[in-house]
C-alpha positions in Angstrom: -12.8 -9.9 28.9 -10.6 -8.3 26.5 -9.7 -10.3 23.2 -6.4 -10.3 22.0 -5.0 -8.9 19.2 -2.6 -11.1 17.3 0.2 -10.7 14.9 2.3 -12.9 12.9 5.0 -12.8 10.0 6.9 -14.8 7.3 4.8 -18.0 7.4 6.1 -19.1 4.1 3.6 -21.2 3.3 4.3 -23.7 0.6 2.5 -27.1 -0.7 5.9 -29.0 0.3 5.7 -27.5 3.9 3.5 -29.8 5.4 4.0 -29.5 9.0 3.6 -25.7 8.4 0.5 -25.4 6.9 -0.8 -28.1 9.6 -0.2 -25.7 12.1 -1.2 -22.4 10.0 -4.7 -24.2 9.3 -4.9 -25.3 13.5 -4.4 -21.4 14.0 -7.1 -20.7 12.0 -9.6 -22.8 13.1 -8.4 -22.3 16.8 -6.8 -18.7 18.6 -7.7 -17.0 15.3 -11.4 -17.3 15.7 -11.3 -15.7 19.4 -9.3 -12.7 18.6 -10.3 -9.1 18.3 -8.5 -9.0 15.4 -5.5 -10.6 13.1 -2.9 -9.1 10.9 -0.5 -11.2 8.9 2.6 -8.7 8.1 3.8 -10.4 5.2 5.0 -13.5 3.4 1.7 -15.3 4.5 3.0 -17.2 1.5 6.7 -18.3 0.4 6.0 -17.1 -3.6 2.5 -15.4 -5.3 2.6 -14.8 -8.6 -0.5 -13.7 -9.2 -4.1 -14.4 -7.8 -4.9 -17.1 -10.4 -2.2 -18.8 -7.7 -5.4 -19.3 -6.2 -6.8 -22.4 -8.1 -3.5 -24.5 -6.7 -5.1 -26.8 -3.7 -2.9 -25.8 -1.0 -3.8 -21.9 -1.9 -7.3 -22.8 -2.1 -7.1 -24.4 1.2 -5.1 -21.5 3.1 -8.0 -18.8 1.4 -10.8 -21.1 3.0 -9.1 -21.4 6.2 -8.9 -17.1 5.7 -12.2 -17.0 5.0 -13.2 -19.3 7.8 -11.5 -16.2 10.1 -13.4 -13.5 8.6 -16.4 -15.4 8.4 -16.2 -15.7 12.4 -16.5 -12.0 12.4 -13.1 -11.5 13.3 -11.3 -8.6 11.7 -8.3 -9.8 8.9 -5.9 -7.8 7.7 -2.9 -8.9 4.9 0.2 -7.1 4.5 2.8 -7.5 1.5 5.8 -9.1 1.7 9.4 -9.5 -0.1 7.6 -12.9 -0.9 4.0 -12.2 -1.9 4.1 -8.7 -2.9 1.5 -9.7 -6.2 -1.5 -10.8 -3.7 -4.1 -8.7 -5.4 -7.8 -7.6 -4.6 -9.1 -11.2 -5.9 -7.3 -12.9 -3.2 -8.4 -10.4 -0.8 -12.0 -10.8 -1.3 -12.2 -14.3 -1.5 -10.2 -14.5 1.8 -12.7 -11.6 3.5 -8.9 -10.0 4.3 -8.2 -6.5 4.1 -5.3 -5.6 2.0 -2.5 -3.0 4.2 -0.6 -0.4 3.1 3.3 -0.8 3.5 3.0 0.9 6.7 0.1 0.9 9.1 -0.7 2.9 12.4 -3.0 0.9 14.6 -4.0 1.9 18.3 -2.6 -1.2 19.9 -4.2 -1.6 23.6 -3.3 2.1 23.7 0.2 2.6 22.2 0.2 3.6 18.7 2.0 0.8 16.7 3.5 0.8 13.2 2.7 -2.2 11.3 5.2 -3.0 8.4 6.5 -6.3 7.2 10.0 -4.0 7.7 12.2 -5.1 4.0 12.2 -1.6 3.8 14.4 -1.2 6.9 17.4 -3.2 5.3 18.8 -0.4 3.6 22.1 -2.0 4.2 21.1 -4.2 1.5 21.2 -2.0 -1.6 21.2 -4.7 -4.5 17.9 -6.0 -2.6 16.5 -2.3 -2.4 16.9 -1.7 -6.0 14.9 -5.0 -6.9 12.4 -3.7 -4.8 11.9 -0.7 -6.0 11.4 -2.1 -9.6 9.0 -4.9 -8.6 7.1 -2.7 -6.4 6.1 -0.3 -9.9 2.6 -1.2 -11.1 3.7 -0.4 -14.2 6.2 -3.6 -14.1 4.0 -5.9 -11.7 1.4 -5.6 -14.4 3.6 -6.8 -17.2 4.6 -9.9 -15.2 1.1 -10.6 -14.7 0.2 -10.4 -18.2 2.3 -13.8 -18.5 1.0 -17.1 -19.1 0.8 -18.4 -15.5 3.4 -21.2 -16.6 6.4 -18.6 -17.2 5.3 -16.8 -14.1 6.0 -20.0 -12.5 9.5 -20.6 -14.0 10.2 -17.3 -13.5 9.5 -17.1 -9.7 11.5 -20.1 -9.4 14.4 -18.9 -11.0 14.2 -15.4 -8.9 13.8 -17.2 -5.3 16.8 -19.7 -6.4 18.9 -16.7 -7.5 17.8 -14.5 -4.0 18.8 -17.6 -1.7 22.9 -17.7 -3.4 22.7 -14.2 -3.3 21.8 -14.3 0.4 24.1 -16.6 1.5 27.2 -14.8 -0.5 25.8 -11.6 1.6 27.3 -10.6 5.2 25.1 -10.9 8.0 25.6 -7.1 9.0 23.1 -5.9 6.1 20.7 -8.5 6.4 19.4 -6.9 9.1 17.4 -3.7 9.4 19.7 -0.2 9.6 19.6 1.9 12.9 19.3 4.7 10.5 16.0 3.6 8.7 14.3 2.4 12.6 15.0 5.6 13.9 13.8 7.5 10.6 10.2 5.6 10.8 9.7 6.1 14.7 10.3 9.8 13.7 8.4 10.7 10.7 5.2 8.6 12.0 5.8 9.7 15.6 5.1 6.4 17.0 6.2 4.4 20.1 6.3 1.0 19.1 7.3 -1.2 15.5 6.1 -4.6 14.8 7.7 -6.1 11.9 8.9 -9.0 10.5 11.2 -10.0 7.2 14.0 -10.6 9.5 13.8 -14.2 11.0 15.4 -12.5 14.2 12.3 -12.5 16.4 13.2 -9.8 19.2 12.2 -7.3 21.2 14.3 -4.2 20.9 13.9 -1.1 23.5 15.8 2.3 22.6 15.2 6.0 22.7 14.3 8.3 19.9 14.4 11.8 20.7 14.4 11.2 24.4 11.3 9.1 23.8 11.1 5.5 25.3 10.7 3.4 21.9 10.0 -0.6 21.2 10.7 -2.8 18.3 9.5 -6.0 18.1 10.7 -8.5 15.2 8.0 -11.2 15.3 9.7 -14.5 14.4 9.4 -16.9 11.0 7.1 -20.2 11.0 9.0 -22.9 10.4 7.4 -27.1 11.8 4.8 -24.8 13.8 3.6 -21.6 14.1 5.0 -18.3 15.9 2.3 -15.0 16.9 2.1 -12.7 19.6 -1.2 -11.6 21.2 -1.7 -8.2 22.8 -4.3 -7.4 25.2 -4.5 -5.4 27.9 -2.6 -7.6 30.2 0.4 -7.3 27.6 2.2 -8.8 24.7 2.6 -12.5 24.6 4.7 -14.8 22.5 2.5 -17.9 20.9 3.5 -21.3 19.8 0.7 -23.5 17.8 1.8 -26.6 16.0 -0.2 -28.8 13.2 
């Protein structure tokens, strides 16, 4: 029988959110250890400023629950997101997690699949795309992490407080990803279907792109329990998993 492949999104994960990191650590000792493989596109956790993050109990409890997946033999695979764009190679090993690019091609039960944690679809959103093209320069993410770990600390804070006004002084219409920028990436990297997250607006979007039948699925944000969908050869299947 055919494992599934599963794929989740924007758990936030956070030492105040209890009931979500119940249900994060339940799917890691539970469907995650009888899948083919797993791929977390993005925001695994609400803020990461920098692997030393790692020492904080509830991060060293979400890395052993990681490793406990890759330690089952099951293949583990950690995108960036608008959130945790700073996890680094540290992180990665100790979690037994492959680090992806921004975008990823996977053979998915025979369709190829773009894997992105799809910020860079809101193009609608220009003051967000400029922060993220500065933060995303080495250049800069290496002076941040030259900080004491204190000041990173404050100055997360400060950021995720000033992107939450900002977001709610924002319209809905370019909070969400452009037609433009979908059609664009199931152009350029001739694929069939998108998985993303970054939204909150789990969905599953059908179009055509060039006379091509085309799919988008938004996977949806954790919130008191868990949200992933497995894909085997039967299909795609939304998952609930609570603590």
């Amino acid at each position: 029988m055919m494992k599934p492949t599963l794929l989740l999104s924007d758990l936030h994960l956070a030492a105040d959110r209890t009931a979500t990191l119940a249900a994060f650590h339940a799917f890691a000792r539970g469907p995650a250890r009888d899948a083919a493989a797993v791929y977390v596109l993005g925001d695994l956790f609400d803020a990461w400023i920098g692997d030393d993050q790692r020492r904080e109990p509830y991060a060293r409890s979400i890395v052993r629950s990681l490793r406990g997946i890759s330690d089952a033999g099951i293949a583990l695979f950690i995108a960036h997101g608008n959130r945790d764009f700073l996890l680094g190679d540290d992180f990665a090993t100790d979690a037994g997690a492959t680090l992806l690019d921004e975008q990823t091609i996977i053979d998915l039960c025979g369709t190829p699949t773009l894997l992105t944690h799809g910020d860079e679809f809101c193009t609608g959103d220009a003051e967000y795309q400029r922060f993220r093209a500065f933060a995303r320069q080495p250049r800069h993410q290496r002076k941040f992490l030259l900080l004491p770990y204190v000041l990173r600390r404050l100055i997360g804070a400060r950021l995720r407080g000033g992107s939450r006004a900002a977001t709610a002084r924002k319209p809905e219409s370019i909070l969400d990803v452009t037609a433009a920028a979908v059609e664009n990436a199931f152009r350029s990297r001739v694929v069939s279907r998108i998985i993303h997250g970054h939204t909150h607006r789990p969905h599953r979007h059908s179009s055509r792109i060039d006379g091509r039948a085309c799919e988008r699925i938004v996977l949806s944000d954790w919130d008191d329990h868990g949200h992933y969908l497995a894909v085997d050869a039967a299909g795609i299947h939304d998952r609930r998993i609570d603590g």
